[in-house]
LUMFILUM-876701 format. One record per residue (C-alpha): residue in three letters; y negated, z negated, x. Coordinates in steps of 0.25 Angstrom, whole numbers, padded with zeros to 4 digits, always signed. Example, Ala and Ser with C-alpha at 12.3 -4.5 7.8 and 13.67 -1.06 7.14 Angstrom:
REM LUMFILUM-876701
ALA+0018-0031+0049SER+0004-0029+0055
***
This chain:
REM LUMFILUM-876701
UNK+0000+0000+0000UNK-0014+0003+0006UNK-0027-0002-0001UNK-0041+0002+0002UNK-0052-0006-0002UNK-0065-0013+0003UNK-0065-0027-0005UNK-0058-0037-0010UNK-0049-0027-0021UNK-0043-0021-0008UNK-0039-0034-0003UNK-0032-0040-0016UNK-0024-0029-0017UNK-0020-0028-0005UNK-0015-0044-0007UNK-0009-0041-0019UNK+0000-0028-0014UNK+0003-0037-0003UNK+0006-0050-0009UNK+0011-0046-0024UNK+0019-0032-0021UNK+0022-0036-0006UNK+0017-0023-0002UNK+0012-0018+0012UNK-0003-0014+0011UNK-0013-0008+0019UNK-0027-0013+0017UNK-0039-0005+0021UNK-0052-0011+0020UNK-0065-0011+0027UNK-0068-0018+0040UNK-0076-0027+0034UNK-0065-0033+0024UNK-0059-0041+0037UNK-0069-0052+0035UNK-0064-0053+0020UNK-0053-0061+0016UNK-0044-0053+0006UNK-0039-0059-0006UNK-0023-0064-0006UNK-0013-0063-0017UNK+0001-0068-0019UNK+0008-0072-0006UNK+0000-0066+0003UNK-0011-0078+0004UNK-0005-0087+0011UNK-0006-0077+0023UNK-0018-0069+0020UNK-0026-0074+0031UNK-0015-0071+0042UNK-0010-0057+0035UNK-0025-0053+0034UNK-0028-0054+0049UNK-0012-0050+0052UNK-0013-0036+0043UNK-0026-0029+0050UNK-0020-0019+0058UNK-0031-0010+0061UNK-0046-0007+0060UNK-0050+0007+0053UNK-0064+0011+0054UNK-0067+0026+0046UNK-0072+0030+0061UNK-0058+0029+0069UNK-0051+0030+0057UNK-0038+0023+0065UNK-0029+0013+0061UNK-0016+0005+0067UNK-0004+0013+0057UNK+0003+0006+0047UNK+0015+0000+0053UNK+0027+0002+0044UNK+0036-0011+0047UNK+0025-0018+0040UNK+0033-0028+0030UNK+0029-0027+0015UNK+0017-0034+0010UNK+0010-0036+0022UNK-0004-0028+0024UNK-0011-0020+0034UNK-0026-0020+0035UNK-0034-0007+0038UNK-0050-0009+0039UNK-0057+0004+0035UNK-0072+0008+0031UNK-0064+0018+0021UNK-0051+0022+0018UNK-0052+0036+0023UNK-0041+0046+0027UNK-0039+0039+0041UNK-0038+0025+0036UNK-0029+0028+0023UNK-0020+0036+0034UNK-0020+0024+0041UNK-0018+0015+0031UNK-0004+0022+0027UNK-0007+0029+0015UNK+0001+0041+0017UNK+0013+0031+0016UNK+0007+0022+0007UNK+0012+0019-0008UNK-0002+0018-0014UNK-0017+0015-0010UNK-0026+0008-0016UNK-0042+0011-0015UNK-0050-0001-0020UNK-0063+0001-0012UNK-0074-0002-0021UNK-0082+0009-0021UNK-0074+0021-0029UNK-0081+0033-0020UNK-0071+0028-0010UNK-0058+0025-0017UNK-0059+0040-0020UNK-0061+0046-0008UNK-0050+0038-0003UNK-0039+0041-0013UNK-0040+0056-0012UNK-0039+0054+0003UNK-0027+0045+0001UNK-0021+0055-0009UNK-0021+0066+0000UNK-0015+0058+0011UNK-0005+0055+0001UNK-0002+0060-0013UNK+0010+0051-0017UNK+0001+0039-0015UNK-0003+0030-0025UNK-0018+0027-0027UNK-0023+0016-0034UNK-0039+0018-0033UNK-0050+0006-0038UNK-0060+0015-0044UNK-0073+0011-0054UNK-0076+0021-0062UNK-0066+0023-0072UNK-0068+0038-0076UNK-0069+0042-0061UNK-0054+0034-0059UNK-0049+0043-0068UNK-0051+0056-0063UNK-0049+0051-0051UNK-0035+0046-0052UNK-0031+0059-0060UNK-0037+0067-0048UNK-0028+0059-0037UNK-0015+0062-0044UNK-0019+0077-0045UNK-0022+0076-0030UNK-0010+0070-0027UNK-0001+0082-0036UNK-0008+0091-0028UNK-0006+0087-0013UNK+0009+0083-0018UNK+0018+0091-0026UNK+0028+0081-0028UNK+0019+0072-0034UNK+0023+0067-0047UNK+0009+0058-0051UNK+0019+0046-0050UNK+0012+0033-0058UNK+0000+0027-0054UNK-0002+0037-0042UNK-0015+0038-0044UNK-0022+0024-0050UNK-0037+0020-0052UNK-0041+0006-0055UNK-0053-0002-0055UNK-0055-0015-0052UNK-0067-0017-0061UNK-0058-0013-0071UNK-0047-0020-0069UNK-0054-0035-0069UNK-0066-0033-0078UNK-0058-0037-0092UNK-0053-0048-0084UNK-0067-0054-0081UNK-0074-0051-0093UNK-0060-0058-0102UNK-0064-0071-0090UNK-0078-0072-0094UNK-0076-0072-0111UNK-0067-0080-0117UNK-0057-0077-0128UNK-0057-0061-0123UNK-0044-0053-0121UNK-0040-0047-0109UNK-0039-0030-0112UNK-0030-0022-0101UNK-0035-0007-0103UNK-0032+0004-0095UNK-0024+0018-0096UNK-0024+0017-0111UNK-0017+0005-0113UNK-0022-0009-0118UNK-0017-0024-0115UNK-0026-0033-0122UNK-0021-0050-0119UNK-0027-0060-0126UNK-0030-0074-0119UNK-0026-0086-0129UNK-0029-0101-0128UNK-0018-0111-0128UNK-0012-0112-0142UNK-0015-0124-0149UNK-0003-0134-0154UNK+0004-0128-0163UNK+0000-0113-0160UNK+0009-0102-0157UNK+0007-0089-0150UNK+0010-0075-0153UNK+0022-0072-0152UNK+0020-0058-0152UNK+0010-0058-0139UNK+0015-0056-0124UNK+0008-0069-0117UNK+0004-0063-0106UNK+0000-0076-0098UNK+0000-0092-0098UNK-0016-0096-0094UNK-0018-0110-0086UNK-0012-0121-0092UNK-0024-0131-0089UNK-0038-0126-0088UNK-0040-0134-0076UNK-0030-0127-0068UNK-0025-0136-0057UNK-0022-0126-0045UNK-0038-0123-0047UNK-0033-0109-0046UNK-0039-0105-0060UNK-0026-0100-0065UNK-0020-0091-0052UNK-0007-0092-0047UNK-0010-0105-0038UNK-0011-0112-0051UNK+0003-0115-0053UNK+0011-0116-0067UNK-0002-0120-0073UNK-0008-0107-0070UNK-0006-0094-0079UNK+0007-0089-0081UNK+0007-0075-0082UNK+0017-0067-0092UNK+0023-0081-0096UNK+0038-0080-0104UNK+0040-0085-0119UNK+0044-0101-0112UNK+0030-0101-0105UNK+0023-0097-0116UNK+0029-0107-0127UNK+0026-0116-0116UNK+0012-0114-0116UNK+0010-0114-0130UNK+0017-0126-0133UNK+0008-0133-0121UNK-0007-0128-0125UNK-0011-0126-0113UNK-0009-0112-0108UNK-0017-0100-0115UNK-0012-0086-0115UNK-0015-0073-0112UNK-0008-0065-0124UNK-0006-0049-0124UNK-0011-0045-0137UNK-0011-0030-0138UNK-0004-0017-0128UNK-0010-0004-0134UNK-0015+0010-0131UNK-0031+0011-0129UNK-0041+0021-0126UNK-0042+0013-0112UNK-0056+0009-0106UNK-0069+0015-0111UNK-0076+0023-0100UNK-0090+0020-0096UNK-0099+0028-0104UNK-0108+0038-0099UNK-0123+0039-0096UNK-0132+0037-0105UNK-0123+0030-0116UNK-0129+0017-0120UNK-0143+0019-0113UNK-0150+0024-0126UNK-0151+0009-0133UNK-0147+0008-0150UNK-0160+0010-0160UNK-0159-0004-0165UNK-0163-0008-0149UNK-0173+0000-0149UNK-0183-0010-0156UNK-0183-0025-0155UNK-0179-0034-0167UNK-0193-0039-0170UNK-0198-0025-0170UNK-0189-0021-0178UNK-0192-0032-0188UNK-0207-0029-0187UNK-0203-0012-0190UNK-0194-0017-0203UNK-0205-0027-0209UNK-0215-0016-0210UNK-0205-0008-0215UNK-0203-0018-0227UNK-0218-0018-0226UNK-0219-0003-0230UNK-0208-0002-0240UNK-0214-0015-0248UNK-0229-0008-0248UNK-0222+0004-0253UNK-0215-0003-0263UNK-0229-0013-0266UNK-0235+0001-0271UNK-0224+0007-0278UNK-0226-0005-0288UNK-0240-0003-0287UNK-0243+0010-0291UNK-0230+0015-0296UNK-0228+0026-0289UNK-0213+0031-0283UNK-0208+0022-0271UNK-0206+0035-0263UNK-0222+0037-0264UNK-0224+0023-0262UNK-0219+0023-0250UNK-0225+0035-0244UNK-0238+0029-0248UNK-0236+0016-0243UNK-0232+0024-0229UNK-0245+0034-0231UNK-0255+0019-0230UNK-0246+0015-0220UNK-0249+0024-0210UNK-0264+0025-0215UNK-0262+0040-0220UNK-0276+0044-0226UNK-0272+0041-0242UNK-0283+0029-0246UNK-0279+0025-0261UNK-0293+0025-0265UNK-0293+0024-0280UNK-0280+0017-0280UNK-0276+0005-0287UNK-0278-0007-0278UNK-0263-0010-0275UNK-0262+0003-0270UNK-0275+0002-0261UNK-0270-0014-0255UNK-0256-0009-0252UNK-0262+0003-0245UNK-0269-0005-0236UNK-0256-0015-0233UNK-0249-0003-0231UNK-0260+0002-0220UNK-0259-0013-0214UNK-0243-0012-0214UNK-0247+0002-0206UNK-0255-0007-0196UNK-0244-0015-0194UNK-0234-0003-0191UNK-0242+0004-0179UNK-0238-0007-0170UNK-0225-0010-0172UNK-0222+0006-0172UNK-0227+0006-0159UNK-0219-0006-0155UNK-0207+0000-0160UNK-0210+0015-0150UNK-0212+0004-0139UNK-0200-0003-0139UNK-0191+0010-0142UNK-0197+0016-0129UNK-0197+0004-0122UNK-0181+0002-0127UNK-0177+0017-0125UNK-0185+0015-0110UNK-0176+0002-0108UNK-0162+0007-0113UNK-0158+0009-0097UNK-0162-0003-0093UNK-0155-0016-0093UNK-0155-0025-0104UNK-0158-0042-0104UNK-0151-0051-0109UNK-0158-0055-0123UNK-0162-0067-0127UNK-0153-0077-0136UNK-0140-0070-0130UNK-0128-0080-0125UNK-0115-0080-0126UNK-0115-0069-0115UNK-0107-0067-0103UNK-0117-0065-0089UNK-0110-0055-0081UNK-0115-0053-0066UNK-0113-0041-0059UNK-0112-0026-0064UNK-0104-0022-0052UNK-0091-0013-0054UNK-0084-0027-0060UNK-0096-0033-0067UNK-0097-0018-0074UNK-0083-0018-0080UNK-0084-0034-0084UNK-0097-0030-0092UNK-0091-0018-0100UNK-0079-0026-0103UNK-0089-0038-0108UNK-0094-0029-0115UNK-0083-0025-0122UNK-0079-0036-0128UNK-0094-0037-0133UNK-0096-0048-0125UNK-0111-0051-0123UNK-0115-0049-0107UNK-0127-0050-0098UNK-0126-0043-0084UNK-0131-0050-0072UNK-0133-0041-0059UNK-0141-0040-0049UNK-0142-0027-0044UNK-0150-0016-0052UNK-0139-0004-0047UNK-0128-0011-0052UNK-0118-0001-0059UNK-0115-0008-0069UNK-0129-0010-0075UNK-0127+0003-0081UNK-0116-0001-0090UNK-0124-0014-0093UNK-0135-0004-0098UNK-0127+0003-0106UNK-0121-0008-0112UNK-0134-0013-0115UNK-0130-0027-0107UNK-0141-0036-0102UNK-0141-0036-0089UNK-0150-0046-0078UNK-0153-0040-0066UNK-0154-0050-0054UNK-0147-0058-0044UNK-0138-0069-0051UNK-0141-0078-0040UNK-0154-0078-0044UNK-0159-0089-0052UNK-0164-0084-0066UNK-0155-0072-0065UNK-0142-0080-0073UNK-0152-0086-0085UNK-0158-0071-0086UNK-0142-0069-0091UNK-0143-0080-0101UNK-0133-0087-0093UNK-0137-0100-0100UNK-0131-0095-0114UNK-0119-0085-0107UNK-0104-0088-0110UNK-0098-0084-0097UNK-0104-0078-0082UNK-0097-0067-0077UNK-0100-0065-0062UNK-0094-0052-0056UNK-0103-0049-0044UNK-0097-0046-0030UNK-0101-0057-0025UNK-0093-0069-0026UNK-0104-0077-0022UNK-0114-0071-0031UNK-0104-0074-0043UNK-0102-0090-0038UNK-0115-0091-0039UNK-0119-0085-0051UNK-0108-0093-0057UNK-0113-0107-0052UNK-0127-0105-0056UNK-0123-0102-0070UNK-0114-0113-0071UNK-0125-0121-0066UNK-0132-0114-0078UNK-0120-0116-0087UNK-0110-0126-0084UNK-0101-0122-0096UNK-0103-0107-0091UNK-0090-0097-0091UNK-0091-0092-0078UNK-0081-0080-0072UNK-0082-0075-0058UNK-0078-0064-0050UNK-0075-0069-0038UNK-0064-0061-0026UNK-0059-0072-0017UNK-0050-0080-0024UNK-0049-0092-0017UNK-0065-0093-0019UNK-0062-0090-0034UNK-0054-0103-0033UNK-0062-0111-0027UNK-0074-0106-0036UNK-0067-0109-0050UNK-0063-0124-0046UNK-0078-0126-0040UNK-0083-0121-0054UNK-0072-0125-0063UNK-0074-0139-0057UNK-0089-0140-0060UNK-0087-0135-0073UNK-0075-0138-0079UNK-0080-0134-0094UNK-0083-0121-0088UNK-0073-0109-0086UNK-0073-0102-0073UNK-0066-0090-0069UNK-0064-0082-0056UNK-0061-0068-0056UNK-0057-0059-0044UNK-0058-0045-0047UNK-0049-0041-0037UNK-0038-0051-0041UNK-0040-0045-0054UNK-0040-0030-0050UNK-0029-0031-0039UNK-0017-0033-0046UNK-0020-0020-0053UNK-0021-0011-0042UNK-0009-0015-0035UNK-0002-0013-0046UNK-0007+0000-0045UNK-0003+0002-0030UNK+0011-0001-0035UNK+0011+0010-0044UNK+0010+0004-0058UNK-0001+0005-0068UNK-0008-0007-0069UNK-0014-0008-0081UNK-0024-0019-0079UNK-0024-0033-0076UNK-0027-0047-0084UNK-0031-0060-0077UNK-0026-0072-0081UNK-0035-0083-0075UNK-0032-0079-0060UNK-0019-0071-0062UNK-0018-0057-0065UNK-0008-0051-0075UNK-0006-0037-0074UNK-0003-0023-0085UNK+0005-0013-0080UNK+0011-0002-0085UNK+0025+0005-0078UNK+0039+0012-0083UNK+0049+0003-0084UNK+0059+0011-0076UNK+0063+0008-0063UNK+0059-0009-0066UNK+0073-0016-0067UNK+0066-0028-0070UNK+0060-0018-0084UNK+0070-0008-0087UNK+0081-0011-0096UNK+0078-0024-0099UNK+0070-0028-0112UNK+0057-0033-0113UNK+0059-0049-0113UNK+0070-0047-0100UNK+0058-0038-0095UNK+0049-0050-0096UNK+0048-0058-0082UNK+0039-0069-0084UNK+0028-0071-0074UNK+0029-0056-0069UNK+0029-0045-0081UNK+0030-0044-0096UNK+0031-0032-0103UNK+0021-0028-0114UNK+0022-0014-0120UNK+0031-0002-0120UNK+0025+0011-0119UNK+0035+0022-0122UNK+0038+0031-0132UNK+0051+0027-0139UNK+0053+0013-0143UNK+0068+0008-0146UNK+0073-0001-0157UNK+0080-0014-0152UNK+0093-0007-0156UNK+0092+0004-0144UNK+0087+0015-0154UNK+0076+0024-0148UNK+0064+0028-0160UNK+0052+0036-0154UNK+0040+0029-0154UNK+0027+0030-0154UNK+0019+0032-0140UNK+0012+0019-0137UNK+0013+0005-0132UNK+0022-0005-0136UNK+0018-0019-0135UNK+0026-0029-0143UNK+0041-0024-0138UNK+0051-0035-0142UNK+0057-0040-0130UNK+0071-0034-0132UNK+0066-0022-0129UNK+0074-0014-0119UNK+0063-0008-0107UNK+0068+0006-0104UNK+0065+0013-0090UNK+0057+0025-0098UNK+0047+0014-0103UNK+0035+0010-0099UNK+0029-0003-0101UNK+0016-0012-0100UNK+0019-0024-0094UNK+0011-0037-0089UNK+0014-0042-0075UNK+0010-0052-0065UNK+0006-0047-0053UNK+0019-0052-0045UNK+0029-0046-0057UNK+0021-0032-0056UNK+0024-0033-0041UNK+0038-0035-0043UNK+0041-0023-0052UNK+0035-0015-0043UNK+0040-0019-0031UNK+0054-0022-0036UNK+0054-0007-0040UNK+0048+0000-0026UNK+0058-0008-0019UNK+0070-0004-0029UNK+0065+0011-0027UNK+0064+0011-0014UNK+0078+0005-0013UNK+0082+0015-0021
***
């Protein structure tokens, strides 16, 4: 396995291939990432600090281009470092991709992700690419035009599954952190078409029952204190999360109270993920915006003003309302018809109605002001009204912070953006969105209580910066001490550390650390592997993964039924997609091409289906690594 990248996605991944798949990786990074310590995962981190300086075996500068060969005899799961400006054709040579099994590309910007996988492709067709790529529409084309190159260079290509693989990171843990920051919202797996939507449940009250009928997914911390101050990872022991628990654990759980759930409520087919709009959509702001609520008020009164004039003379003088009316607007606007000779009703509601016109000039002229000055404003960015609370303060419109506020605004959650720079790319979505936004440094005194953070629900810090994102959480803490407060930190030790510090000083308060590259990680090597992840949930700390594979060549699937299929801990299957479905007695009826989701657990799994399937990240190593080392046996 070789992984290319410049931050800490390339190092996680490289952890998790080595320390959950046991494979050997090559990691090319820059020079400058030697000072960084990367992340560890599984069994590797007891050893990191010695493997780290044990694996860098040479130094490749784009200049020389030279690097010491990959030496064969390596044993499996070890790693090899390679320090690179960019991963051009020299360095990927280097690096081995021409006997490689896949390559992963997960430098940040997508310019050079590109460039890289066509390079890599042409050096070798048969490799499987898994690219981390932002724009959505581009990463489609972009996978389709890899696999055409690679039928091209190779006639004996057959476009084998997951040859070619985009994913984006943004993506990948944006549902996460928005699902962290509100509470009582279900977390939605939506990709290629396909849906997973789980539900998180509190612990049932004495007496209660579950569904039945619903897979639970997982088992949340049994006490909200969580000894292990490990906020519900793997270090917290058998009071952490239990991840796809069996029938035992969870009549357990619900007859203790103590455990929530996270419940699977629905496998169907879907449109898959909106794409960004284009240009221009959302910029021209609805005609009810265009004036303000007391104007608007001030044009409906001397509307009533005029009708009750025109009715005032049509009791006075008799004559049809239609003419009533158009006299009443004659003498509004001072047309030259003096009712000299008139009765006197008609001469005093002729001089009310040229008052009534006095009043109309400026309020007219009020109302052209504020349509300019609104149609002159739709671009720009709104502020956040007054009265609003109940919000969520989101800080940051990086490539994350981007992806957290459309899915906020999805659930039609209310959100005020925090950022501090002015050419930030995801201002243009907050725009058209028609989200307030606060422009200025969140370290910055005065910048938070623009947000209305005093009458938020929950902050959202997303930054780059973990530093930034520790600060602006303490500060509004300090603010709010009952505050729900999610941060996206990377280094997990310092995420620790920083939940018990906080959680200790607020212990009313929920704190919550995220990693995006612990969430997005487990996702690409799945990839790497050859499988189509179909996305990720967290559960506290721990990841539970979607993927989608054919059930023949798994001994531990095929021919079994589903409830021998189920190994608790590892993998649970949850819906069928194929196109007969058989009756418990054997007999094969067509059926419908779809998704089935509620299959009774003594049906037999046959090596033509395909199934959707939860896994933890230790099961889904060991299908896939049970079935390379059976085919390369074979």
């Amino acid at each position: 396995m070789v992984v290319c990248g410049d931050d800490g996605l390339a190092h996680r991944l490289a952890a998790e291939l080595r320390g959950v798949y046991e494979e050997q990786v090559t990691l090319v990074v820059p020079p400058t990432e030697r000072t960084v310590r990367p992340p560890v995962v599984g069994r590797a981190r007891a050893v990191s600090a010695a493997l780290l300086d044990r694996v860098v075996s040479a130094a490749v500068s784009r200049a020389a281009g030279t690097a010491a060969p990959v030496s064969p005899s390596e044993p499996a799961g070890g790693q090899r470092t390679l320090e690179a400006v960019e991963a051009t054709e020299a360095v990927l040579a280097e690096a081995g991709v021409e006997r490689a099994a896949a390559l992963a590309l997960v430098y940040d910007d997508d310019e050079t992700n590109i460039r890289a996988a066509l390079t890599a492709r042409r050096l070798n067709p048969r490799l499987r690419l898994v690219l981390r790529l932002y724009n959505r529409r581009l990463g489609q084309h972009i996978e389709e035009l890899l696999d055409q190159a690679a039928a091209l260079v190779d006639a004996g290509y057959s476009g084998g599954e997951a040859s070619t693989t985009v994913l984006s990171d943004a993506d990948t843990a944006a549902p996460a952190l928005a699902a962290t920051a509100v509470a009582g919202t279900t977390r939605v797996v939506q990709t290629d078409g396909l849906l997973l939507r789980a539900v998180e449940r509190p612990p049932p009250e004495p007496g209660e029952t579950g569904d039945p009928g619903r897979a639970t997914l997982a088992l949340l911390s049994a006490t909200g204190s969580d000894p292990a101050f490990a906020d519900g990872s793997e270090a917290s022991g058998e009071q952490g999360p239990l991840l796809l628990p069996d029938a035992a654990a969870v009549r357990e759980a619900a007859a203790s109270g103590r455990r929530g759930s996270v419940v699977l409520e629905q496998v169907a087919y879907s449109a898959g993920p909106a794409l960004p709009a284009g240009r221009g959509v959302g910029v021209v702001a609805p005609f009810v915006s265009l004036f303000s609520r007391r104007l608007r008020w001030s044009l409906a009164g001397l509307v009533g003003c005029v009708f009750a004039l025109a009715v005032a003379l049509w009791l006075a003088t008799g004559i049809h309302p239609l003419g009533a009316l158009y006299l009443t607007l004659l003498d509004l606007f001072a047309i030259n018809d003096p009712a000299v000779g008139a009765t006197t009703e008609r001469q005093v509601l002729q001089l009310l109605s040229g008052l009534v016109g006095l009043l109309l000039l400026p309020v007219l002229l009020a109302a052209v002001l504020e349509a300019l000055g609104t149609f002159r404003g739709a671009g720009a960015l709104r502020r956040p009204p007054r009265g609003l609370g109940g919000h969520v303060v989101l800080l940051g419109l990086g490539k994350i912070g981007t992806r957290v506020l459309t899915r906020l605004r999805e659930l039609n959650i209310p959100v005020v953006c925090v950022e501090a720079g002015p050419e930030a790319r995801g201002l243009a979505v907050a725009r058209r969105l028609r989200v307030p936004v606060v422009l200025g440094d969140v370290t910055q005194e005065g910048v938070l209580e623009a947000a209305k953070i005093h009458r938020a629900h929950a902050l959202l810090a997303v930054t780059s910066s973990d530093t930034t994102n520790l600060e602006a959480a303490l500060y509004a803490r300090s603010l709010r001490p009952d505050l729900r407060v999610v941060l996206r930190l990377y280094d997990d030790d310092f995420a620790t550390a920083v939940y018990r510090t906080l959680r200790a000083a607020h212990p009313q308060a929920l704190t919550r650390s995220r990693s995006v590259s612990h969430l997005a990680a487990p996702s690409f090597a799945g990839a790497m592997m050859g499988r189509q992840i179909l996305g990720a949930i967290p559960v506290e700390r721990r990841v539970l993964l979607f993927a989608a594979l054919d059930v023949g060549g798994h001994a531990q699937l095929e021919g079994k039924t589903v409830g021998e299929a189920f190994r608790a801990g590892y993998w649970r299957v949850l819906a069928l997609d194929a196109g007969t479905v058989r009756r418990r007695g054997g007999e094969e009826t067509p059926g419908e091409s779809g998704l089935v989701w509620d299959l009774p657990d003594t049906y037999v799994l046959r090596g033509e289906d395909r199934v959707v399937l939860a896994a933890t990240r230790r099961g889904l190593a060991e299908l896939l690594r049970r079935r390379r080392r059976g085919g390369a046996g074979a």
